[in-house]
NUKE-314857 format. One record per atom (N, C-alpha, C): residue number from 1; atom name; x, y, z. Coordinates in Angstrom, 3 decimals. Layout:
NUKE-314857
<k->NUM&a->CA&c1->X&c2->Y&c3->Z>
...
end
This chain:
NUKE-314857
<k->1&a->N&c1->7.380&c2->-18.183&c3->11.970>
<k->1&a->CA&c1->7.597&c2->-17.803&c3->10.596>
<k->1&a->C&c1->8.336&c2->-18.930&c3->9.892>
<k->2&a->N&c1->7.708&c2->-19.569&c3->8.708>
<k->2&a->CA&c1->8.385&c2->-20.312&c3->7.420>
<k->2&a->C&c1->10.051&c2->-19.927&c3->7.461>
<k->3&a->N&c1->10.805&c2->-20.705&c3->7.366>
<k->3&a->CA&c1->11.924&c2->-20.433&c3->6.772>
<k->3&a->C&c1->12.326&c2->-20.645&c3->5.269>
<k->4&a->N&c1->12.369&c2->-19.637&c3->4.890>
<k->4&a->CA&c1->12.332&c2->-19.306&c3->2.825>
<k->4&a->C&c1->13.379&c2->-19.927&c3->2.306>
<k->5&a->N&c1->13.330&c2->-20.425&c3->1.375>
<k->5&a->CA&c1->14.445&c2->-20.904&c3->0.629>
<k->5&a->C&c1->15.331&c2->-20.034&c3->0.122>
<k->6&a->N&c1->16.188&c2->-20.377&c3->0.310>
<k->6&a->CA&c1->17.176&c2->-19.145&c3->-0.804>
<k->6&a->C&c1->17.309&c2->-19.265&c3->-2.298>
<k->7&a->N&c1->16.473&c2->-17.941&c3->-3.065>
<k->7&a->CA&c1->16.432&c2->-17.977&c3->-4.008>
<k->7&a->C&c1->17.088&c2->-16.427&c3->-4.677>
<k->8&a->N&c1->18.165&c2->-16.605&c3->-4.600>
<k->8&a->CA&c1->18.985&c2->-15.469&c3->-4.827>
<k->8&a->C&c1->19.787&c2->-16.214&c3->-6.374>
<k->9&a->N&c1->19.307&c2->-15.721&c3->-7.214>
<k->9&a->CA&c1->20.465&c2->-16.307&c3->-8.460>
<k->9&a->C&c1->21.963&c2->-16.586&c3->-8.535>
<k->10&a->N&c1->22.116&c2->-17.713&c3->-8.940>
<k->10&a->CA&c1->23.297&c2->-18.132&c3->-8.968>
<k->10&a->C&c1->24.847&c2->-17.412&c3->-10.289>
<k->11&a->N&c1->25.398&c2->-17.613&c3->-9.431>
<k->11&a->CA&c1->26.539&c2->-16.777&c3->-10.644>
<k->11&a->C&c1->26.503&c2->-17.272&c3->-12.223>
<k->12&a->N&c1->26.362&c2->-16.553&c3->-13.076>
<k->12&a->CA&c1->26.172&c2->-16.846&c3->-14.364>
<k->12&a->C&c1->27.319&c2->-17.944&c3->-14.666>
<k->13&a->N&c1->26.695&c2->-18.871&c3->-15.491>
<k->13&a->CA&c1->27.661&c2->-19.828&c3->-15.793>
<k->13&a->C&c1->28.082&c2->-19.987&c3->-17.339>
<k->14&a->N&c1->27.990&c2->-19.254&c3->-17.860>
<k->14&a->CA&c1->28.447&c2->-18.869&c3->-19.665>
<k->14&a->C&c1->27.490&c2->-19.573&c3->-20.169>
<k->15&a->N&c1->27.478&c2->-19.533&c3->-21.719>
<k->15&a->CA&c1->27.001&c2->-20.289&c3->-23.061>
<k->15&a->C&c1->27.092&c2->-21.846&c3->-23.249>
<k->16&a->N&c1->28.897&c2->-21.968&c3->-23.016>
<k->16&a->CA&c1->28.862&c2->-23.181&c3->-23.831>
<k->16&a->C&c1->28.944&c2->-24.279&c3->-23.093>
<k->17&a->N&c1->28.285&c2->-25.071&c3->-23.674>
<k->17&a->CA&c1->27.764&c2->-27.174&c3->-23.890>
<k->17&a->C&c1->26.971&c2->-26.986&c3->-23.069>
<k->18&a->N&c1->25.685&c2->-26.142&c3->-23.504>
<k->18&a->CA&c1->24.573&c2->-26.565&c3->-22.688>
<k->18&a->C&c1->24.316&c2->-25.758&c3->-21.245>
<k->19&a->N&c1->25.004&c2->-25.002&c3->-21.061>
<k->19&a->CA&c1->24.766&c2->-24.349&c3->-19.849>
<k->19&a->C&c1->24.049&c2->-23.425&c3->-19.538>
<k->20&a->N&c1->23.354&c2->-22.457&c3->-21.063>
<k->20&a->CA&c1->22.636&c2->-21.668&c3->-20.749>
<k->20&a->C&c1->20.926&c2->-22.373&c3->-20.549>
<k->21&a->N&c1->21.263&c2->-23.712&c3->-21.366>
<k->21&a->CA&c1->19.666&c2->-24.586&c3->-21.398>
<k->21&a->C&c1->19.480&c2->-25.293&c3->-19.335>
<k->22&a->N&c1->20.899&c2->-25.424&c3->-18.584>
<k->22&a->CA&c1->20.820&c2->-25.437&c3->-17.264>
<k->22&a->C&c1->20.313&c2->-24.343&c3->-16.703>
<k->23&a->N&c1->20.994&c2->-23.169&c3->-17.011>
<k->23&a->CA&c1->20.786&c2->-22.062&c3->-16.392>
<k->23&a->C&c1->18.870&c2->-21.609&c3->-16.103>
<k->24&a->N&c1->18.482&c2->-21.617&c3->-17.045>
<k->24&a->CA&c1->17.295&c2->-21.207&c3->-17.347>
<k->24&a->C&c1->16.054&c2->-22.293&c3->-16.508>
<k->25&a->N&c1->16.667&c2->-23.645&c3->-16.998>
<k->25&a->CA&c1->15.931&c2->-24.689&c3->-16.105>
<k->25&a->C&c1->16.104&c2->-24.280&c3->-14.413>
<k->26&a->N&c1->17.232&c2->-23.646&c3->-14.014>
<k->26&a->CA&c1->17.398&c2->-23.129&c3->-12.974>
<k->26&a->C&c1->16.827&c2->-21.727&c3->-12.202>
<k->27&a->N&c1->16.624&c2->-20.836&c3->-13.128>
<k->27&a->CA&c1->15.664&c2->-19.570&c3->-12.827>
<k->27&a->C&c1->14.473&c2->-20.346&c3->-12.963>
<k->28&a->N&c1->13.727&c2->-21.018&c3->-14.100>
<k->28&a->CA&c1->12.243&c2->-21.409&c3->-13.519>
<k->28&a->C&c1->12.478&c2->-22.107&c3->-12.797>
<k->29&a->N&c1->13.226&c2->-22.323&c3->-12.160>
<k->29&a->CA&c1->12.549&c2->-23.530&c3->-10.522>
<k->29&a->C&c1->12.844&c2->-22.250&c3->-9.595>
<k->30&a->N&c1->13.419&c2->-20.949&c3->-9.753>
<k->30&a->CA&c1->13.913&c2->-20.161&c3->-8.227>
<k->30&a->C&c1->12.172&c2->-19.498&c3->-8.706>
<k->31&a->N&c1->11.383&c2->-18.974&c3->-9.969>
<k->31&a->CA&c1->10.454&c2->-18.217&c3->-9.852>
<k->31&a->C&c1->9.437&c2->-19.118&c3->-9.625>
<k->32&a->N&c1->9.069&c2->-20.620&c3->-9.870>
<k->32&a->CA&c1->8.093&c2->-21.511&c3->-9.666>
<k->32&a->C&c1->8.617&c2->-21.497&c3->-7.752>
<k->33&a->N&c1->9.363&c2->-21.781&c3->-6.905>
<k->33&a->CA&c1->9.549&c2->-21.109&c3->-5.644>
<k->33&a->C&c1->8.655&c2->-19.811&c3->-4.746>
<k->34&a->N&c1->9.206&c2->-18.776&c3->-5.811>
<k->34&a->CA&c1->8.990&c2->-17.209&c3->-5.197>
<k->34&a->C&c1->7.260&c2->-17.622&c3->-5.888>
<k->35&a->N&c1->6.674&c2->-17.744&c3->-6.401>
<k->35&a->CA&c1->5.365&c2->-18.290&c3->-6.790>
<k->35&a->C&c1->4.975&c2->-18.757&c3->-5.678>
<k->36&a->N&c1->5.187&c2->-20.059&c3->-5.458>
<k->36&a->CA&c1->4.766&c2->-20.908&c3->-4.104>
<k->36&a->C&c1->4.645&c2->-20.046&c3->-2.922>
<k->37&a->N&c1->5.700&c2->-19.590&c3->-2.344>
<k->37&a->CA&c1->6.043&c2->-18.838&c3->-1.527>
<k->37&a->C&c1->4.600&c2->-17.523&c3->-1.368>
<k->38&a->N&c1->4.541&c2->-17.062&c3->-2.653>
<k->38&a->CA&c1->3.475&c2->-15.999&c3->-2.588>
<k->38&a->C&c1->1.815&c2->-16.359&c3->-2.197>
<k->39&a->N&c1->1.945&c2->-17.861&c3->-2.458>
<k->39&a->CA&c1->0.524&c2->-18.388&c3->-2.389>
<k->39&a->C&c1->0.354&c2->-18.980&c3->-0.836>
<k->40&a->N&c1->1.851&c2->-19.057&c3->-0.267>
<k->40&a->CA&c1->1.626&c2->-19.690&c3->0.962>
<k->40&a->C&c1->1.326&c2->-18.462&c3->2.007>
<k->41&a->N&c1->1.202&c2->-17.112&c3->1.087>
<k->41&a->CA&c1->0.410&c2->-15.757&c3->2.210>
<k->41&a->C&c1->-0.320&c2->-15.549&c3->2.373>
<k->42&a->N&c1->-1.253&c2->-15.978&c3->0.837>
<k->42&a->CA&c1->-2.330&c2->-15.641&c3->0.519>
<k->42&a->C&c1->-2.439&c2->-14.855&c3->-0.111>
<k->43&a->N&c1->-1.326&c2->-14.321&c3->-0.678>
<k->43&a->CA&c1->-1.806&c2->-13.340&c3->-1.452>
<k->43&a->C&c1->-2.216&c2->-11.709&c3->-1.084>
<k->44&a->N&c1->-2.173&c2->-11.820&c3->0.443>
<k->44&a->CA&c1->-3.015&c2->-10.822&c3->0.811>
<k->44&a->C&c1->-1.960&c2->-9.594&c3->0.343>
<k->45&a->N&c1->-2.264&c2->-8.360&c3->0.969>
<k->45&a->CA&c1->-2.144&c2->-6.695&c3->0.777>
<k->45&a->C&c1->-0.580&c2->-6.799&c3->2.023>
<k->46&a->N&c1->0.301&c2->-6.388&c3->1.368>
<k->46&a->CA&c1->1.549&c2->-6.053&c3->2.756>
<k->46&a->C&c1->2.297&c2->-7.978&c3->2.946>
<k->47&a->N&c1->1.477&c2->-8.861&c3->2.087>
<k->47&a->CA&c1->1.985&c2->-9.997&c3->2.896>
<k->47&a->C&c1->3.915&c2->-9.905&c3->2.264>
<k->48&a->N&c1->4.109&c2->-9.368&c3->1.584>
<k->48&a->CA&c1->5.575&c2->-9.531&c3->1.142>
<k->48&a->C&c1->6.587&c2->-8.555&c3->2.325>
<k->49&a->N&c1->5.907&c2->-7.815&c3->2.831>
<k->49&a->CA&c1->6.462&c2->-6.380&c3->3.376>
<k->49&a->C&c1->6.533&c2->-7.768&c3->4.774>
<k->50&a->N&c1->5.337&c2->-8.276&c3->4.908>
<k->50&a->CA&c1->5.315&c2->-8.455&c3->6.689>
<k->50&a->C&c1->6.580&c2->-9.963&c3->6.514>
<k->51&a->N&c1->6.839&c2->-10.148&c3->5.532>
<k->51&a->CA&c1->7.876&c2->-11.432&c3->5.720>
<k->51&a->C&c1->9.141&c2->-10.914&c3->5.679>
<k->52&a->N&c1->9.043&c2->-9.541&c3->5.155>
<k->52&a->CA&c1->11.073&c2->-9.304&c3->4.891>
<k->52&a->C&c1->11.036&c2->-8.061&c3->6.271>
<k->53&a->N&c1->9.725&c2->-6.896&c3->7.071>
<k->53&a->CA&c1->10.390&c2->-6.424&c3->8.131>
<k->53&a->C&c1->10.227&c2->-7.232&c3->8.965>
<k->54&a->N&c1->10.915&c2->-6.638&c3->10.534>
<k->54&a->CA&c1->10.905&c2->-7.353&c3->11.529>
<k->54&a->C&c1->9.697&c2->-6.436&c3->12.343>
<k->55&a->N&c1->9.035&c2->-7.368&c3->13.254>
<k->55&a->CA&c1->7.910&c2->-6.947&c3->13.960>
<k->55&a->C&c1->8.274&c2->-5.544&c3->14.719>
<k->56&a->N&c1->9.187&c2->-5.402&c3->15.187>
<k->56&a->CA&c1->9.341&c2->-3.614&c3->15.924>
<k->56&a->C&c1->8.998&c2->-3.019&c3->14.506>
<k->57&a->N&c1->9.541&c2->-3.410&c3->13.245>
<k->57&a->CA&c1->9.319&c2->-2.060&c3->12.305>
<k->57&a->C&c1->7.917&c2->-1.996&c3->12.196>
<k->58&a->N&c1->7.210&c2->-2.865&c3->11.633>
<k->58&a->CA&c1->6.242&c2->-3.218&c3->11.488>
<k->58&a->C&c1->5.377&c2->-2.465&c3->12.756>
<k->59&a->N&c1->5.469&c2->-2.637&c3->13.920>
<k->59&a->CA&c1->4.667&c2->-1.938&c3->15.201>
<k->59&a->C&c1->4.397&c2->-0.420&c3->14.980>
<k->60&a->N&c1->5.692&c2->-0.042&c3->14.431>
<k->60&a->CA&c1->6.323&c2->1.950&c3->14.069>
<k->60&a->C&c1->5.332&c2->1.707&c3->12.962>
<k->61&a->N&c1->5.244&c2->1.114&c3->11.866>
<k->61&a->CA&c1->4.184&c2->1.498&c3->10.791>
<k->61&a->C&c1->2.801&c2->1.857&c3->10.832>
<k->62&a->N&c1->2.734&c2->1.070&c3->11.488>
<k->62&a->CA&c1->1.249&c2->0.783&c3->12.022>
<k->62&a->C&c1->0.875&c2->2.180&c3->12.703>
<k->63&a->N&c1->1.865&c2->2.534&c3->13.538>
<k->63&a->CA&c1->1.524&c2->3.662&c3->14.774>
<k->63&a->C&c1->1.589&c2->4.985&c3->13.830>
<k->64&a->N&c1->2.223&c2->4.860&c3->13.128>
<k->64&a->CA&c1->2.562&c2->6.084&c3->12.069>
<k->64&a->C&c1->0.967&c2->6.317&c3->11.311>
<k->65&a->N&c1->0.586&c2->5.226&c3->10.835>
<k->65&a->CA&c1->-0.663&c2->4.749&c3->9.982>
<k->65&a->C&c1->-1.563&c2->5.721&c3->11.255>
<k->66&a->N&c1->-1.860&c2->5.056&c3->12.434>
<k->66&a->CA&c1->-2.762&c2->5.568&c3->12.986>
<k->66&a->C&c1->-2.786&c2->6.735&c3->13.120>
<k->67&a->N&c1->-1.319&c2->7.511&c3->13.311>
<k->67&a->CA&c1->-1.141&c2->8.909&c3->13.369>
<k->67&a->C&c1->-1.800&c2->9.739&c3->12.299>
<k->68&a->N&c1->-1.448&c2->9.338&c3->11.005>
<k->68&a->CA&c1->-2.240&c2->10.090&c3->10.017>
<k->68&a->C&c1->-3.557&c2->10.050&c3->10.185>
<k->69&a->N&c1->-4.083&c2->9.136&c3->10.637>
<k->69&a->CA&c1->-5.818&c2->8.750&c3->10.498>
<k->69&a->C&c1->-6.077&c2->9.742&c3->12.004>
<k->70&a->N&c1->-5.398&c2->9.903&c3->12.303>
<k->70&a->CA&c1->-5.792&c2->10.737&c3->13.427>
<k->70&a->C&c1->-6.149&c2->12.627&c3->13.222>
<k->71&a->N&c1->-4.482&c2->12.613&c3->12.490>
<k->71&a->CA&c1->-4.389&c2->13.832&c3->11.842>
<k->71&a->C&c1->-5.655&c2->14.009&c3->11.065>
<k->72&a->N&c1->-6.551&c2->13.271&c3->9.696>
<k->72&a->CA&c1->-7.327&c2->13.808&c3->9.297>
<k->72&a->C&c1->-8.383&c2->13.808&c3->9.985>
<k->73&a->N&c1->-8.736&c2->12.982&c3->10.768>
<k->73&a->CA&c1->-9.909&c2->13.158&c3->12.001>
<k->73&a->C&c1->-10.020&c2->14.530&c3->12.470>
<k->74&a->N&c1->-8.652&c2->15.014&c3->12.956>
<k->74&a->CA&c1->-9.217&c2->16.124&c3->13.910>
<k->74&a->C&c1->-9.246&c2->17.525&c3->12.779>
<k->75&a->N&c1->-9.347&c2->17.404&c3->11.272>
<k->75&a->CA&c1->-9.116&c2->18.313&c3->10.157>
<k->75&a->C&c1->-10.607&c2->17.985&c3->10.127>
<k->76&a->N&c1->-11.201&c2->16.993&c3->10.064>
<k->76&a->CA&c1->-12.500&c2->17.053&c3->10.111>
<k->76&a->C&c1->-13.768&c2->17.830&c3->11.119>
<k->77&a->N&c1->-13.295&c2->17.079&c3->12.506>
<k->77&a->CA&c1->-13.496&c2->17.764&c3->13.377>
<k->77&a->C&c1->-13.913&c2->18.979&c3->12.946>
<k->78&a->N&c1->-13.069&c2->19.713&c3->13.066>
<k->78&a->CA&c1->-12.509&c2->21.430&c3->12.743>
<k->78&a->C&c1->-13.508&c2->21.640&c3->11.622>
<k->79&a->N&c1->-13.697&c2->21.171&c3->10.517>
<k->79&a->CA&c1->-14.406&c2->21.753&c3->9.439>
<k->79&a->C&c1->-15.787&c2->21.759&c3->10.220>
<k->80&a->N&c1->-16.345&c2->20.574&c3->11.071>
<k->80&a->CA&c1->-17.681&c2->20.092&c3->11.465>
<k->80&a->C&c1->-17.729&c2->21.235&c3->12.472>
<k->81&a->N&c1->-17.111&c2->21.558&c3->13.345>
<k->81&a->CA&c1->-16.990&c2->22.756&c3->14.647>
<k->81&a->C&c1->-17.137&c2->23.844&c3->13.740>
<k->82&a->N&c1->-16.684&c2->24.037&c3->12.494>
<k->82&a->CA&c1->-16.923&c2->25.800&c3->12.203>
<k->82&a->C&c1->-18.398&c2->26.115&c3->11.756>
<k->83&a->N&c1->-18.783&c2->24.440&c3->10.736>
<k->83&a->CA&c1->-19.975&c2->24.853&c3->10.391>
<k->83&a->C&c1->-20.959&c2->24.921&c3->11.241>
<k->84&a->N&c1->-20.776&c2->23.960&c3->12.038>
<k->84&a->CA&c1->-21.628&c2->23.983&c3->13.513>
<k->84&a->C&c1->-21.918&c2->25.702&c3->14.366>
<k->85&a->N&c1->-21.037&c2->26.252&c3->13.955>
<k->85&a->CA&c1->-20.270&c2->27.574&c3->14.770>
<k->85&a->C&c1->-21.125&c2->28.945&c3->13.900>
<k->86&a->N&c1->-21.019&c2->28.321&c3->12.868>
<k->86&a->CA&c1->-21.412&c2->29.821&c3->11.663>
<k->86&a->C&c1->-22.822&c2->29.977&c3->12.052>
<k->87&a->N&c1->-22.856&c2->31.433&c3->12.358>
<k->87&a->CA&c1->-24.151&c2->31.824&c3->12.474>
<k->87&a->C&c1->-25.567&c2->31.750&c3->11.186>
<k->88&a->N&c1->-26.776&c2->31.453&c3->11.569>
<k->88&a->CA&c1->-27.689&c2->30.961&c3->11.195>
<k->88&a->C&c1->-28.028&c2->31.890&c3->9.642>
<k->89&a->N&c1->-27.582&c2->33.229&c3->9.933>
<k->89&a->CA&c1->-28.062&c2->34.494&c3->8.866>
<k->89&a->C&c1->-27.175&c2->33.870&c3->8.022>
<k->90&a->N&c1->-25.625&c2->33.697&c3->8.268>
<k->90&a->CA&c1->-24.617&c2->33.755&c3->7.163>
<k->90&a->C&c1->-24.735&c2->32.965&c3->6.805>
<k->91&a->N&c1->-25.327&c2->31.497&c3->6.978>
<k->91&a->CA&c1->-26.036&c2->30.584&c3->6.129>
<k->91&a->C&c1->-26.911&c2->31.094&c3->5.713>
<k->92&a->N&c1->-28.083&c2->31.808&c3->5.528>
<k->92&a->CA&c1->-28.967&c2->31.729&c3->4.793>
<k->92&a->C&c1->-28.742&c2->32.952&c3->3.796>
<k->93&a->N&c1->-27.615&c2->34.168&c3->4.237>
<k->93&a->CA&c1->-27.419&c2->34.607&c3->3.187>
<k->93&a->C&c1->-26.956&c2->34.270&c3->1.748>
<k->94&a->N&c1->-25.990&c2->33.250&c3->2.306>
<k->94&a->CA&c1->-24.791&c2->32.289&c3->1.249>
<k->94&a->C&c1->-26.021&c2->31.592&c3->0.527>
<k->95&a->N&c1->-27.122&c2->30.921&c3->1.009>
<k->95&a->CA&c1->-28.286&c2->30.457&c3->0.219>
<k->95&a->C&c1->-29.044&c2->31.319&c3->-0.609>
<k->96&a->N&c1->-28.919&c2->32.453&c3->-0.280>
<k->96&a->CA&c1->-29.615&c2->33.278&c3->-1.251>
<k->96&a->C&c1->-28.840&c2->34.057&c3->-2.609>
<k->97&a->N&c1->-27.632&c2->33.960&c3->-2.545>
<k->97&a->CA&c1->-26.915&c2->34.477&c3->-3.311>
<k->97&a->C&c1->-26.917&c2->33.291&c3->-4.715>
<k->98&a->N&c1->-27.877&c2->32.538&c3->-4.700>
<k->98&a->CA&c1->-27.851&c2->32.139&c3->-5.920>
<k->98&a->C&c1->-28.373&c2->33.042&c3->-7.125>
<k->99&a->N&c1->-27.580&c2->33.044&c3->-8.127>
<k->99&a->CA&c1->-27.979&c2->33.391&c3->-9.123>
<k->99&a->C&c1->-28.575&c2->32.863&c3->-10.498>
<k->100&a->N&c1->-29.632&c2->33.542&c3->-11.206>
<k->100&a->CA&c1->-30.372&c2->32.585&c3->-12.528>
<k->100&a->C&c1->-28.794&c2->33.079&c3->-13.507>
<k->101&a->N&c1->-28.864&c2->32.069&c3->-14.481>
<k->101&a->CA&c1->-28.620&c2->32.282&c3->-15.732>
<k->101&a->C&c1->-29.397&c2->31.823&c3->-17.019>
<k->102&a->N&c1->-29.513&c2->32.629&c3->-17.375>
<k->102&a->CA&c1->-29.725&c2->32.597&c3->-19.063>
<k->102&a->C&c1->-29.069&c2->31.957&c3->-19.723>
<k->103&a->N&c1->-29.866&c2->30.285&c3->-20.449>
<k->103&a->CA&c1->-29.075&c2->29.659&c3->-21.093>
<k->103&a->C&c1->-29.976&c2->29.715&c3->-22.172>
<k->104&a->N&c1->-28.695&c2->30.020&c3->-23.833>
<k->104&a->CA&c1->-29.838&c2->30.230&c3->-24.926>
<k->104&a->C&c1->-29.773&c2->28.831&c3->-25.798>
end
C-alpha cells in the first residue's frame, strides 16, 4: 500500500498581510493531492473504503455481503419449492378466475 500524504488542514492562520491569499494557495494544493490520490485507484467502487479499513475489516464485510446474498437465495428457494409444491387444480383454478370488464 502507497503511503498518503498528509493532507489534514493546517491551523488557520488569520487575514492579515496576505495570509488568507497563502492559505487558499495551500488548500488547492491539499485538494489537487486528494484528486491525485483518487486517480491513483482508479476511481473504482469502495476504492476510498479499501485504503482507510484494514484487511481483517474488510474480510468481515465481505463475509457479511455473502451472508445476505445467501439469505435471499434461500427466500428464493422457498418461493420456487412452494410453487413447485402447489397442486396442479389450484393452479388452474387461480387461472380461471379471471374476470372480463366492461370498459365504456
Amino acid at each position: 500500500m502507497m503511503e498518503q500524504p498528509d493532507v489534514r488542514p493546517a491551523a488557520p492562520t488569520g487575514v492579515a498581510g496576505g495570509s488568507l491569499e497563502a492559505r487558499v494557495r495551500e488548500l488547492e494544493e491539499q485538494l489537487r493531492q486528494v484528486r491525485e490520490q483518487q486517480g491513483q485507484r482508479g476511481r473504482r467502487p469502495g476504492g476510498l473504503l479499501q485504503s482507510i479499513l484494514p484487511p481483517e475489516t474488510r474480510g468481515h464485510l465481505r463475509a457479511a455481503q455473502r451472508e445476505r446474498l445467501l439469505a435471499v437465495r434461500s427466500l428464493v428457494d422457498a418461493a420456487i419449492k412452494r410453487t413447485e409444491q402447489q397442486p396442479k387444480a389450484e393452479r388452474a383454478e387461480r387461472a380461471q378466475r379471471a374476470e372480463s370488464m366492461r370498459i365504456e
